[in-house]
Structures are given as C-alpha cells and as structure tokens.
SELOSE-327963 format. One line per field, with one value per residue (C-alpha): residue number from 1; x, y, z; residue in one letter. Coordinates in Angstrom, 2 decimals. Example, Ala and Ser with C-alpha at 12.3 -4.5 7.8 and 13.67 -1.06 7.14 Angstrom:
i <- c(1, 2)
x <- c(12.30, 13.67)
y <- c(-4.50, -1.06)
z <- c(7.80, 7.14)
aa <- c(A, S)
This chain:
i <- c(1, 2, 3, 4, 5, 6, 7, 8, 9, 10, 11, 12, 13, 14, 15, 16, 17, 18, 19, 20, 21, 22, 23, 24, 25, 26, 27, 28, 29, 30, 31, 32, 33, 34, 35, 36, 37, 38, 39, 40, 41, 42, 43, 44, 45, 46, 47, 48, 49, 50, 51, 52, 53, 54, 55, 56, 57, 58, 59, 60, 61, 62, 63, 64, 65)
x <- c(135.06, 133.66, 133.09, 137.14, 137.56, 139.60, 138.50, 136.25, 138.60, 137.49, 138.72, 139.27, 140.64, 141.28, 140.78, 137.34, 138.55, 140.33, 137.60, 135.40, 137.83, 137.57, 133.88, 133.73, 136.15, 133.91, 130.59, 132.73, 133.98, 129.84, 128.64, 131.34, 130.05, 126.53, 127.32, 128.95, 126.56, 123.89, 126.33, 126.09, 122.67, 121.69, 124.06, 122.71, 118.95, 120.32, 121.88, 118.25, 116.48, 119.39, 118.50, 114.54, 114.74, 116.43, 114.50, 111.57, 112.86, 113.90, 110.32, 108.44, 110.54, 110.21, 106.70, 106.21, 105.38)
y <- c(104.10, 100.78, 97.50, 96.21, 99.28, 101.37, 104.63, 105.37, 105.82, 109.15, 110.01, 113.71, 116.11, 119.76, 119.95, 119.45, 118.31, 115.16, 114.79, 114.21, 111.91, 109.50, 109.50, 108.79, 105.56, 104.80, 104.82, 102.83, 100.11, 99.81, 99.27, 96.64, 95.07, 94.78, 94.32, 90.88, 90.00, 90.40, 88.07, 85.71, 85.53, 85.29, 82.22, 81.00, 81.16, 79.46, 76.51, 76.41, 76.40, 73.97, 71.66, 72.25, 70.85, 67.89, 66.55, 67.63, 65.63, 62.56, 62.55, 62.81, 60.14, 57.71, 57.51, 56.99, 53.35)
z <- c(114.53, 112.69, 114.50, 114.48, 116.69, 113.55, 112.56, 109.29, 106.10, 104.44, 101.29, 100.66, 98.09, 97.92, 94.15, 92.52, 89.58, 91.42, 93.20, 90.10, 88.24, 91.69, 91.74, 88.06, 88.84, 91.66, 89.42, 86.52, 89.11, 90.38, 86.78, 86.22, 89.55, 88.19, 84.84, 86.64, 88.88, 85.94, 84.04, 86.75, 86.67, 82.98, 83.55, 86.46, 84.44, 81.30, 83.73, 85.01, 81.97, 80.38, 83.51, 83.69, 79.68, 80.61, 82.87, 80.68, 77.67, 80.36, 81.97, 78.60, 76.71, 79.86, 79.51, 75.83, 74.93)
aa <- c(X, X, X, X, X, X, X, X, X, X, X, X, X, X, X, X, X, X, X, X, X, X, X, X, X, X, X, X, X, X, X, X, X, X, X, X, X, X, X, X, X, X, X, X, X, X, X, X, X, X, X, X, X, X, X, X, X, X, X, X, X, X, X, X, X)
C-alpha cells in the first residue's frame, strides 16, 4: 500500500510481446519528458543570458561620458 492507504498499481501482461510494446511507450513518453525539460532549460539560459546582456549594455552605456 502507498501513503493514501490504496494499494500499489502493477501493470502485468501474459504476453511478452505486449509487454515490450508498453515498455517501449514508457521509454518514448521519458525521452519526451526530458527532451521538455531540456527545452525548458535552454530557454530558461537564453532568458538569462538575454537579461545578463541588458543590464551589461545599461551599466556600460550609463557610465560613458
């Protein structure tokens, strides 16, 4: 049983072939989850380095005479 008191979800097939195809959907739905969350953060880094230039380009023409 987990923590909500229900019991542990197994799943289970009799034929090895099923049983394949649903691990093979299993590993394609994880690289789609980190081919997202490595989407997320080569944006995340390009907001950064987007924000890190502007205030580069704000502090270096504020202090030209």
């Amino acid at each position: 049983m987990d923590k909500t008191g229900m019991p542990k979800a197994k799943a289970s097939t009799q034929c090895q072939v099923v049983k394949g195809l649903f691990n093979q959907r299993r590993r394609w739905a994880r690289g789609r989850v980190e081919r997202l969350l490595s989407l997320g953060r080569l944006i995340g880094l390009l907001v950064y380095a987007q924000r890190l230039g502007s205030l580069l380009q704000h502090h270096i023409f504020s202090h030209q005479v």
